[in-house]
C-alpha positions in Angstrom: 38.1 -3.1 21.2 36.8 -3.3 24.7 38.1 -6.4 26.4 34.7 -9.1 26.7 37.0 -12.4 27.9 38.3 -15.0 25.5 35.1 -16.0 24.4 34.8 -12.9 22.5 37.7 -13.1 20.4 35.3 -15.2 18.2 32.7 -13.5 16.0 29.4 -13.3 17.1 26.4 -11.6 15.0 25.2 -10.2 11.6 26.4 -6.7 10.4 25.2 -3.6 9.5 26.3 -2.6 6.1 26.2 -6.2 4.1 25.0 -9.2 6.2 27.4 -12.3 5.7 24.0 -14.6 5.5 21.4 -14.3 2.6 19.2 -12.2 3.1 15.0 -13.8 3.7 14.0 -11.5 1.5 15.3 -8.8 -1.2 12.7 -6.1 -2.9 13.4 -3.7 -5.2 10.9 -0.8 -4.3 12.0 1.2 -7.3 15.1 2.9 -9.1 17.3 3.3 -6.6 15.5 1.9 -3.7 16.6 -2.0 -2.3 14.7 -3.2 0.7 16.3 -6.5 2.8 15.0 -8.5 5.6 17.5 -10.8 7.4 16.8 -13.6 10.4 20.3 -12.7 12.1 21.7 -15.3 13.7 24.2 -14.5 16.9 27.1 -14.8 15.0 28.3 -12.9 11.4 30.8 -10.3 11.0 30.9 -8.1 8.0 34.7 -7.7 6.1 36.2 -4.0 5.6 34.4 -2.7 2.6 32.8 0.6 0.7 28.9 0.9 1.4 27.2 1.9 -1.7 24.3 3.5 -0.6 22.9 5.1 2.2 21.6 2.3 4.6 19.5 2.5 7.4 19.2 -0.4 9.9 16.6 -1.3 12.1 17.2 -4.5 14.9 14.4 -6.1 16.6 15.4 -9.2 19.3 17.5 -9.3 21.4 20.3 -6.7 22.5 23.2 -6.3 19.8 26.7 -5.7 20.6 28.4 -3.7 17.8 32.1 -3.6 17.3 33.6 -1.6 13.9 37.0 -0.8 12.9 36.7 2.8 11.1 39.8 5.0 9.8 42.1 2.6 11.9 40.3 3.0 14.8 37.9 0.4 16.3 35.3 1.3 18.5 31.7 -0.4 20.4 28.2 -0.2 21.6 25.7 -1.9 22.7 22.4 -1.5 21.2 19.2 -1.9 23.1 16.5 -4.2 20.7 14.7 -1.8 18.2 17.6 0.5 17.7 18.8 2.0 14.5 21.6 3.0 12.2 22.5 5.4 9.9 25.3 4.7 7.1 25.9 6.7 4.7 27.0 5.8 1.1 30.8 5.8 0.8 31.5 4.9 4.3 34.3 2.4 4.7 34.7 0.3 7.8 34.4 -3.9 9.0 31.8 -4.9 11.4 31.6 -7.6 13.7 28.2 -8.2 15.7 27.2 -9.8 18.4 23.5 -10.7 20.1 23.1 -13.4 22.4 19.9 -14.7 20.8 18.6 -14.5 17.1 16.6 -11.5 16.0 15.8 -9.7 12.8 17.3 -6.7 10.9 15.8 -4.7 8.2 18.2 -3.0 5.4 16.4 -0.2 3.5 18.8 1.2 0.6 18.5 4.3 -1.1 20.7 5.1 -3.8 22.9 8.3 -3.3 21.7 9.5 -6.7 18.1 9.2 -5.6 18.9 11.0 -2.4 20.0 13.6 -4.0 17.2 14.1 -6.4 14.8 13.6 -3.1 15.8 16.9 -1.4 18.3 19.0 -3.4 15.3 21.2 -4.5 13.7 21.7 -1.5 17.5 22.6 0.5 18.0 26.2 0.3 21.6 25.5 -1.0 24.4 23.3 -1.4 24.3 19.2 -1.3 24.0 17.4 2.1 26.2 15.2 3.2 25.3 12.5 5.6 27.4 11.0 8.9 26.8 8.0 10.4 24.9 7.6 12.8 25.6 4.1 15.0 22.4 4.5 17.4 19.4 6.9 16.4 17.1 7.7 19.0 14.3 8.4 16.2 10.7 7.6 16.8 10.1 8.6 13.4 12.8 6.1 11.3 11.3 3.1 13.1 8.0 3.6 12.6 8.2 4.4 8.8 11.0 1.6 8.3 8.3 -1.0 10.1 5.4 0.4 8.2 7.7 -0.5 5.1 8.3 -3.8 6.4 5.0 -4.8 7.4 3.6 -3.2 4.1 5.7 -5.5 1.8 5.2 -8.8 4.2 1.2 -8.2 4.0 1.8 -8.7 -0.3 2.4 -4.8 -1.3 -1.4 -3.8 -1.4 -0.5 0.0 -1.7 1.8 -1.3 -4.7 5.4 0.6 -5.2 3.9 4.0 -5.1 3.4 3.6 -1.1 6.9 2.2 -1.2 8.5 4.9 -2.6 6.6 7.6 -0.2 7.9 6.2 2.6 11.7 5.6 1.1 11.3 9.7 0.2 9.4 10.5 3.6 12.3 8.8 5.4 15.4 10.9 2.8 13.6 14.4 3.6 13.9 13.0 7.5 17.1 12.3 7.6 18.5 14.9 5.5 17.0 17.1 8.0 17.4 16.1 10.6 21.4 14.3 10.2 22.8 16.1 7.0 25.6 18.2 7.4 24.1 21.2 6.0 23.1 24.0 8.5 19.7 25.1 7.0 16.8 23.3 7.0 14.5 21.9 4.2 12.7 24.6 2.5 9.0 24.0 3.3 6.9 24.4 0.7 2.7 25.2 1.1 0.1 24.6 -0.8 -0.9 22.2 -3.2 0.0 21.3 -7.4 -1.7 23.9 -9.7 -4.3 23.3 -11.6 -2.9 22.4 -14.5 0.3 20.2 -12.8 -2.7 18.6 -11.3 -4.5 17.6 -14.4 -1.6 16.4 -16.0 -0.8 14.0 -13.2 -4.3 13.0 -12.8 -4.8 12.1 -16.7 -1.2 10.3 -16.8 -3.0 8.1 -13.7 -5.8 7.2 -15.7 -4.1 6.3 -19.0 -1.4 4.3 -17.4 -3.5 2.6 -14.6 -2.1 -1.3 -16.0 1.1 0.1 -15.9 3.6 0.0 -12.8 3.8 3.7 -11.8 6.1 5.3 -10.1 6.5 8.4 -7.7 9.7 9.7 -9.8 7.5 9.3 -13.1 4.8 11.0 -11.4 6.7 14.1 -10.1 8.3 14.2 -13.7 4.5 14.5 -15.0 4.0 17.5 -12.4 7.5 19.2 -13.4 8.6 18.7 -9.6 10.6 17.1 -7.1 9.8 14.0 -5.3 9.3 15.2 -2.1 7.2 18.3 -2.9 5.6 16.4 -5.2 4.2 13.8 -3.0 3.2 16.2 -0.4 1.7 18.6 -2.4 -0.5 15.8 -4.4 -2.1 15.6 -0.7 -2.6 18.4 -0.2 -4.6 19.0 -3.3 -6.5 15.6 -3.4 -6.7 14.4 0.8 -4.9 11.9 0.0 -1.8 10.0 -1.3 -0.1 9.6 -4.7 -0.6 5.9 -3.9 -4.2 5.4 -2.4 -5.5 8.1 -5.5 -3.9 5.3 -7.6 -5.0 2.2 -5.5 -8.6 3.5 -5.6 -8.6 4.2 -9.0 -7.7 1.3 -10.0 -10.6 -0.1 -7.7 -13.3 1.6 -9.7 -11.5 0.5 -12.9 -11.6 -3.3 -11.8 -15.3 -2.7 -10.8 -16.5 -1.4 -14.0 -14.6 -4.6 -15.9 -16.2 -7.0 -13.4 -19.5 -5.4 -15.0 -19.2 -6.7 -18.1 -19.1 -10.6 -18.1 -16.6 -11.3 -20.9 -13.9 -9.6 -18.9 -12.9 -12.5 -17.0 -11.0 -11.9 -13.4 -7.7 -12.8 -14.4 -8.1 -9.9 -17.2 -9.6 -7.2 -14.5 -6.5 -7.6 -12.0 -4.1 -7.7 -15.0 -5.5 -5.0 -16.5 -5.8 -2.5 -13.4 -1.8 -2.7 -13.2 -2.0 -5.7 -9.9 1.0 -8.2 -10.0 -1.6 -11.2 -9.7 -5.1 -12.4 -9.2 -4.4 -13.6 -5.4 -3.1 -9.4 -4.4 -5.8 -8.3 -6.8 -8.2 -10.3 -5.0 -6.8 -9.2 -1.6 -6.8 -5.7 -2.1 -10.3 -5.8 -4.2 -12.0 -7.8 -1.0 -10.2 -5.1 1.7 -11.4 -1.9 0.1 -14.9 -3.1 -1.5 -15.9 -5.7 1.2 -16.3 -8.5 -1.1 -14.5 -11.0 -3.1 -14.4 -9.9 -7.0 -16.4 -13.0 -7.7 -19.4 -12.0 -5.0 -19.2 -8.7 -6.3 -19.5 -9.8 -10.0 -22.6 -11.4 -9.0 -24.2 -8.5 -7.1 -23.7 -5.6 -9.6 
């Protein structure tokens, strides 16, 4: 451990694989998938311990010292504000952490076994096996992670479906670009067949009160996630999630037609976890409040 003065003796921060302090919010995006925002304060440290799943990081605020103990060995860095980390599942180390003033931390964690089932079909062999990665200088993983974040903050509009995109966007990402395995992810072109399409677009409309979910989805199709989700794109122009969100759209707006079908039946009814998000996401893509657009139809 570098030497930082007496005062450093003492721990000082939140962690990177388990924060000490409760987390502000938990969400379960789907099977497999754990999302966790914490208000770190300047002082936490994290006891030696097995990470279940692969967990990436991402610290806003101020700067974060990191100091870990790994295979007997303890090592540090400091970490400018917006950096992230890379752990994968298995990894066993204690973590103390240090920032002089409080910031925030996001925790998205994706279950090895999901992982796996994200990109072993699209790898042109063997299993990939993630390092860790203390610092990544990666455009790509903040950006998705603070789309994530901001998406479940602003009430999940896009539902779980735009949840799990990004959670399989961000496994094909780092699989490629930090697994172990020397060849790259198989790219597939072109879109779902005709008749994959179908399947998946009559399974939409059946189940459109239901929560769906990508993996469900792909399963429909007879693919993996991360094909799947791509080529659904590329055969509709546009995602698995806003086919869905807009469906269920011009579902709510045919109910609202009829006037025994009361408001608290159309969100319910068109799969939305309430009347406020229904309401929300109703006024965002139609321009009016279910109520005014009752009374225009």
């Amino acid at each position: 451990m570098p030497p930082h003065g007496p005062a450093a003796k003492t721990p000082r921060a939140p962690s990177t694989g388990t924060s000490t302090s409760a987390p502000l919010s938990t969400t379960r995006l789907g099977n497999g998938l754990i999302f966790e925002r914490y208000i770190s304060p300047s002082v936490g440290e994290i006891p030696e311990a097995i990470l279940k799943s692969h967990t990436l990081i991402l610290r806003k605020g101020s700067p974060t010292l990191l100091e870990w103990r790994i295979a007997g060995r303890e090592r540090f860095q400091v970490l400018p504000p917006g950096s992230s980390s890379l752990l994968p599942a298995g990894l066993l180390e204690a973590t103390r952490v240090t920032r002089d003033l409080p910031g925030t931390a996001t925790f998205l964690r994706i279950d090895s076994s999901l992982f796996e089932r994200s990109v072993a079909d699209v790898t042109k062999r063997g299993k990939i096996e993630l390092v860790r990665h203390t610092q990544l200088d990666d455009p790509q993983i903040c950006r998705l992670l603070t789309t994530l974040d901001t998406h479940l903050q602003d009430g999940s509009p896009g539902g779980s479906l735009f949840s799990e995109s990004i959670a399989i966007a961000i496994s094909a990402h780092i699989a490629e670009r930090y697994g172990t395995i020397s060849q790259q992810l198989e790219r597939h072109r072109g879109g779902l067949s005709r008749s994959r399409l179908n399947k998946v677009l009559d399974y939409i409309q059946a189940n459109l009160s239901d929560e769906l979910q990508l993996g469900t989805l792909a399963e429909v199709a007879d693919t993996n996630l991360y094909h799947f989700a791509r080529a659904f794109k590329q055969s509709m122009g546009e995602s698995p999630h806003q086919y869905v969100l807009r469906q269920r759209i011009e579902k709510a707006k045919h109910l609202l037609r009829n006037p025994q079908v009361s408001i608290i039946e159309a969100s319910t009814l068109t799969g939305f976890v309430d009347q406020s998000h229904f309401s929300k996401v109703f006024r965002r893509l139609v321009g009016a409040a279910p109520s005014q657009y009752r009374h225009s139809a």
